[in-house]
Structure formats: structure tokens, C-alpha cells
C-alpha positions as CSV (number, residue, x, y, z in Angstrom):
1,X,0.0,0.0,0.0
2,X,1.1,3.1,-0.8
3,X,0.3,7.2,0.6
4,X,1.3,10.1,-0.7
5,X,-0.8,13.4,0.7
6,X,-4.1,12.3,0.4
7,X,-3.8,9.6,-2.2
8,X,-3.4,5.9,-1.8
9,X,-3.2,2.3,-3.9
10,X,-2.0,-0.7,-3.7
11,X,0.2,-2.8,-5.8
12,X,2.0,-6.3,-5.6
13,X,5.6,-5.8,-5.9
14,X,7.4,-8.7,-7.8
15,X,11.3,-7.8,-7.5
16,X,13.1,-3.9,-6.6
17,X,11.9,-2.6,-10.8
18,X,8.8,-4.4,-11.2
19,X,5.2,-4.0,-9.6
20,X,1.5,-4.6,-10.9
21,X,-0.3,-1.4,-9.7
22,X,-3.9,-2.3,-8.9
23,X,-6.6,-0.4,-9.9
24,X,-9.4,1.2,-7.2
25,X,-12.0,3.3,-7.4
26,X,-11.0,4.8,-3.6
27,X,-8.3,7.2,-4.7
28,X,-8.3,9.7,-2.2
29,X,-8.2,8.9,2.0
30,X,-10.5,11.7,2.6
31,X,-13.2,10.9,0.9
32,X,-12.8,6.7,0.3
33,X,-15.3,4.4,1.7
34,X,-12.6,1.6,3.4
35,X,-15.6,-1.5,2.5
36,X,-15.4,-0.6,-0.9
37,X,-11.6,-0.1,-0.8
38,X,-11.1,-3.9,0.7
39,X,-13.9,-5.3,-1.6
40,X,-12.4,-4.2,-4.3
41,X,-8.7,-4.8,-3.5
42,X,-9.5,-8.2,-3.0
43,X,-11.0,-8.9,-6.1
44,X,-8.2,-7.6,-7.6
45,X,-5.8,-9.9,-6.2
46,X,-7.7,-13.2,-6.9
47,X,-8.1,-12.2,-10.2
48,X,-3.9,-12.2,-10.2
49,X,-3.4,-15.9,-8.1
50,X,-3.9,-18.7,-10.1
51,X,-6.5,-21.3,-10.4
52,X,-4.2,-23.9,-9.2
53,X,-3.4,-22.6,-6.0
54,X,-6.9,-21.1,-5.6
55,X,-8.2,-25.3,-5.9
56,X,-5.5,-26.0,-3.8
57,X,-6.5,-24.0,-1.0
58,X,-9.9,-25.1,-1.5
59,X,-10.9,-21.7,-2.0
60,X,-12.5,-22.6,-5.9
């Protein structure tokens, strides 16, 4: 997660030059709704693990 005055997102960070910035609708701290923020973050991030580990888990 990142903040910079005001603003915040979230990405997965893969190595020290590469990240996948994922996208929000809750851009702005003052104003975001924090059930949205997490709903929305977490569909983000099952849409980046893969099905394999998903069945794994037992979570598919």
C-alpha cells in the first residue's frame, strides 16, 4: 500500500523494478469508503493468483 498526501493504492511488488499497480475506485483517503476499498482490492488480487493454488487452497 502506498500514501502520498491524500492519495493511496495498492500494488504487488514482484522484484526492486517491477510491480502490478492495482486499480481502485478509492483514490483519495479523505473521501474513500474503506468497504469498498477492501472489496475491491480483494477482487483484484484473486483475479492475479492462479486457479491452481486457488483449488489448492480449497478456496475454488
Amino acid at each position: 500500500m502506498n500514501y502520498d498526501r491524500g492519495r493511496f493504492g495498492c500494488a504487488i511488488i514482484k522484484s526492486d523494478k517491477y510491480g502490478v499497480g492495482l486499480s481502485n475506485s478509492e483514490k483519495w483517503w479523505d473521501t474513500a469508503n474503506l468497504n469498498i476499498f477492501v472489496k475491491k482490492l480483494d477482487e483484484e488480487v484473486k483475479l492475479r493468483i492462479p486457479d491452481k493454488y486457488l483449488k489448492a487452497k480449497g478456496w475454488l
